[in-house]
N, C-alpha and C positions, 0 to 999 in steps of 0.2 A: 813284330811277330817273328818269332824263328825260322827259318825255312826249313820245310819238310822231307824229312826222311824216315825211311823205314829202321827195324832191327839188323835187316841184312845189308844198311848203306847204301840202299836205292833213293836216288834225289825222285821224288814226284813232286813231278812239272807238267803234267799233264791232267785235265779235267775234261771229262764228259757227264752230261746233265741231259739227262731223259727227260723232256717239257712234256713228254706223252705215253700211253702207252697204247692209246688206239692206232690201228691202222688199217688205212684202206684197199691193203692187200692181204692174199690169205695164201703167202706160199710154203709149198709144200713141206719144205725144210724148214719152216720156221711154226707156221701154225697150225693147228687140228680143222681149221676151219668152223670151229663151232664158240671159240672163247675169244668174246675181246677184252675192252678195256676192264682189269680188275682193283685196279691199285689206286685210278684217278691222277687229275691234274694238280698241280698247287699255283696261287697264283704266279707271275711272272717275278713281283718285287722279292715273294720269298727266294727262288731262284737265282735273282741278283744281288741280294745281300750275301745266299753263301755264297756265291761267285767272288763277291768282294773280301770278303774274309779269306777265299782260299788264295786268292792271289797277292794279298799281304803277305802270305806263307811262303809265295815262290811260285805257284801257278805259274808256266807264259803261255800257256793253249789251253784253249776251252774248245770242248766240240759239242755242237747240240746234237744229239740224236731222239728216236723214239723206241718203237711204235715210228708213225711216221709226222715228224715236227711240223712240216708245213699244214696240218689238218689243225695247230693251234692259231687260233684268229691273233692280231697282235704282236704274229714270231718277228716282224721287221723291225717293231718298235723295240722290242726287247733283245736285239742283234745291236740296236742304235746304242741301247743302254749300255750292255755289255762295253761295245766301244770305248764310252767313255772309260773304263775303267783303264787303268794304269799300273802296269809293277813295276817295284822298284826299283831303281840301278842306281842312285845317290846324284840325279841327276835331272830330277822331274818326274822322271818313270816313260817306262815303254808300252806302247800299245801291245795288247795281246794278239797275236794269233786266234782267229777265231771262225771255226769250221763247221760244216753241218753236212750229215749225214741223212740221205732223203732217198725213198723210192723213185724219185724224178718224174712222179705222175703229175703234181704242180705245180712243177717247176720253170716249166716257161715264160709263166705271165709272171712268177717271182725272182726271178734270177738279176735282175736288174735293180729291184728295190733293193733285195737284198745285202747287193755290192754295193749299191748308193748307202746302206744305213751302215755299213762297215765290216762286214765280212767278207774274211779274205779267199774261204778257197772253198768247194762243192765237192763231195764225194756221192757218186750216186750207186744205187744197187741197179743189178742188171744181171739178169741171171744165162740169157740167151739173145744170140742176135739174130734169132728167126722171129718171127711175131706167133706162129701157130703154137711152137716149142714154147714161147713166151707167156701165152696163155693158159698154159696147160702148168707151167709152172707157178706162177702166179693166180689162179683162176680168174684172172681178170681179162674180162675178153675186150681186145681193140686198146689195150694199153702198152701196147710197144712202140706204135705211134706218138703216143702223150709223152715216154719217155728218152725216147729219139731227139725230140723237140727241145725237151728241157734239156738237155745237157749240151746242143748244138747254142741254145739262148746263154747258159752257162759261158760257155767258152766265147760266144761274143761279148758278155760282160763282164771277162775277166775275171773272170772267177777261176783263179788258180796258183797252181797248179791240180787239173781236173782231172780228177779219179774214178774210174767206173769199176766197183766189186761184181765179180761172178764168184760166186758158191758154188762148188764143185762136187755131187752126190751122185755117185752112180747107179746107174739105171734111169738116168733126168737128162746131165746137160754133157756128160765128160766128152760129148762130141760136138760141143763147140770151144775147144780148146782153140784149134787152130781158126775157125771162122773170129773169133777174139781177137787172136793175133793179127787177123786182118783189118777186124775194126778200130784197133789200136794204129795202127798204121793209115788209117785212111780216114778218121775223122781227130787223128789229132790229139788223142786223151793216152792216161796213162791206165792199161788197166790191169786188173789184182787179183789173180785167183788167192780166193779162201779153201782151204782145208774144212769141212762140214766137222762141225763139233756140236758131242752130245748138248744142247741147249734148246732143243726144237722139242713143241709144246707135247708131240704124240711119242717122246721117248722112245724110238725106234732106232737110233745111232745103234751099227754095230761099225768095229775096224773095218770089216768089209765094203763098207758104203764109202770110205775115204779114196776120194785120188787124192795121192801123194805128191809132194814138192818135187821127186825124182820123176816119177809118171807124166807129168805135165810139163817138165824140161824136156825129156825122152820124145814125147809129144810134138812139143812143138817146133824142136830141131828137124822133124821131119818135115817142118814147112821152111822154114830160114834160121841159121844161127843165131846163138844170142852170146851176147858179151856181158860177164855178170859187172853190175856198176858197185862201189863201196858204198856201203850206206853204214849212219851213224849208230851205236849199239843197240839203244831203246827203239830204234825203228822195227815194228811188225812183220814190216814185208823184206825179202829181200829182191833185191831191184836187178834186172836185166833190160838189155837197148839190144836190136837188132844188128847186125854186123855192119851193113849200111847204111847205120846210126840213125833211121827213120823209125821209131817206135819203140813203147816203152815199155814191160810188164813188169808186174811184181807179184809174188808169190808168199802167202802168209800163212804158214805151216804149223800151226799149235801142234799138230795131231803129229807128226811125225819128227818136226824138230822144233822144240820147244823153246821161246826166248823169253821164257820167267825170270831170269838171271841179271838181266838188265830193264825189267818195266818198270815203267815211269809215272803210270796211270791208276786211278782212282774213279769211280763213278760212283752217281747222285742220280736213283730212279726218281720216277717222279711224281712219286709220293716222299720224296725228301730222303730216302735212305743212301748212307754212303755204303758201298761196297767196294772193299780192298779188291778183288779179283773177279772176272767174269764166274768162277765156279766157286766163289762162295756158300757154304750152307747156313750165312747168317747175313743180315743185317744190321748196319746200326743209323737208330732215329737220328738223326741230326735235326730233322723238323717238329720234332718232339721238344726237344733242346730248346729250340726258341717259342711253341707255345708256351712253355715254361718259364717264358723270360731271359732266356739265357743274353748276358751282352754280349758283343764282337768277341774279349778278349776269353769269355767262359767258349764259345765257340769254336774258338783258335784252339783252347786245351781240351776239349773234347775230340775237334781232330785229330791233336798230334795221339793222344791213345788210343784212338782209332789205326791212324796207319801205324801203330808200332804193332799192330795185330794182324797186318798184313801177311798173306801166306807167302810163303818163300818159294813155290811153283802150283802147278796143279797135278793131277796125278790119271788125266785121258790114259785110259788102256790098261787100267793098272787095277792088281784084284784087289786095291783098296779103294778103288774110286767111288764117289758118293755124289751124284749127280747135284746142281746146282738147283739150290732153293727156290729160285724162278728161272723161270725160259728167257730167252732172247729176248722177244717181243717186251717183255716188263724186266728186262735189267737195264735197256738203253743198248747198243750198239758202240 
């Protein structure tokens, strides 16, 4: 099968696969608190057959996300399967890269199967490191505890390199920038302000709700320098280490600096549809395709004109924008 590219000469090499779109949180910036799951699950085998097709194309990362993954029974087995799979290099093939994306409310009692069944690294959401502030963001009360836990169980089982996202929406958390930077320092993880982008269920994004990439540099120099590190072009975040080199943050700026220019990525909600772009205002069935009967290799050419459909950026802030045909919670993370 060919390896995938777009019309603009973007290699995508990267996959994420939504197993869900329930979840057992309802924060602020993401849900209305009144809608869950709409889209539904597919089994697992469907999931890893296009996994397998995609990475005959060039795929070498898959990351599962939701809604939130660990809420589906089975996620370990279907990490194991994943595993086996192999891409190509003329030489037996390589293991994938294979990551997951989780609120960290379950994560303690799974973090160990996890890494045993083959998955290499944990990204957790985390939006404050107060529990009260934690709450109130989340509306889950007594869950900052559950998610403390999981990411401490993470990092003893090697799951890494371990990432903890904070979403940054003011008038919520923009005052734990620096409290971040000290969690980041003192338990050992690397963690990530996001820029808050229109994708939250109650459409409330305006530019004024964003802290910025410079805001949050600005910020957190007022606690200890930072030394920015190089990172590769399709990476999201851009990377900073503390000046005496104990800590690590990264900062992932769609809203203010854009790195549509070099993405690498493609998502699969999980009701089967591929999406070129987080802000697409379309979908396409790919799980259609094989009720259909479709084989591996009709599969493979329905992809590739799918990513040649891909958008060339997105258009946050701009008087053409046209907000994303689902929310966060049902496009997968």
């Amino acid at each position: 099968m060919a390896a995938l590219h777009d019309k603009f000469g973007r290699a995508i090499t990267d996959l994420r696969i939504s197993i869900t779109d329930r979840c057992n949180y309802k924060c602020v910036y993401c849900r209305t608190g009144n809608e869950g799951a709409l889209y539904g699950d597919l089994p697992f085998e469907d999931y890893l057959r296009m996994a397998r097709v995609l990475v005959g194309m060039g795929i070498t990362k898959v990351r599962l996300t939701g809604g939130e993954p660990l809420l589906r029974k089975g996620v370990v087995e279907f990490v194991g399967e994943l595993a086996k799979l192999r891409r190509p290099n003329g030489s037996g093939g390589e293991a994938l890269d294979i990551a997951l994306t989780t609120n960290g409310h379950m994560l303690a009692e799974m973090a160990q199967p996890l890494k045993d069944a083959g998955l290499s690294r944990v990204t957790v959401s985390m939006d404050a490191v107060d529990p009260d502030r934690f709450a109130r963001i989340t509306r889950v009360p007594n869950g900052y505890d559950h998610v403390l836990a999981g990411i401490r169980a993470a990092r003893r089982a090697g799951l890494w390199p371990l990432k903890v996202n904070c979403v940054l929406m003011r008038g919520f958390n923009e005052d734990q920038i620096i409290p971040f930077g000290m969690f980041a320092r003192e338990e050992g993880v690397t963690v990530r302000f996001i820029e808050f982008m229109p994708l939250e269920e109650g459409r409330t994004w305006a530019p004024s709700t964003v802290v910025t990439l410079d805001e949050i540099l600005a910020r957190m120099a007022e606690y200890r320098p930072l030394v920015e590190i190089p990172h590769a072009r399709s990476e999201t975040a851009r990377r900073y280490r503390f000046e005496d080199g104990v800590g690590e943050i990264g900062i992932i700026a769609p809203v203010s600096h854009p790195f549509c220019g070099h993405c690498s990525r493609i998502r699969i909600t999980s009701d089967g549809k591929i999406r070129t772009c987080l802000f697409s205002v379309w979908d396409h069935d790919l799980h259609a395709q094989m009720r259909r009967g479709a084989t591996d290799d009709e599969l493979a050419e329905f992809i590739h004109g799918v990513v040649q459909k891909k958008e060339e950026r997105h258009h946050i802030g701009e008087a053409d924008f046209v907000p994303a045909s689902r929310t966060m919670v049902h496009i997968g993370g």
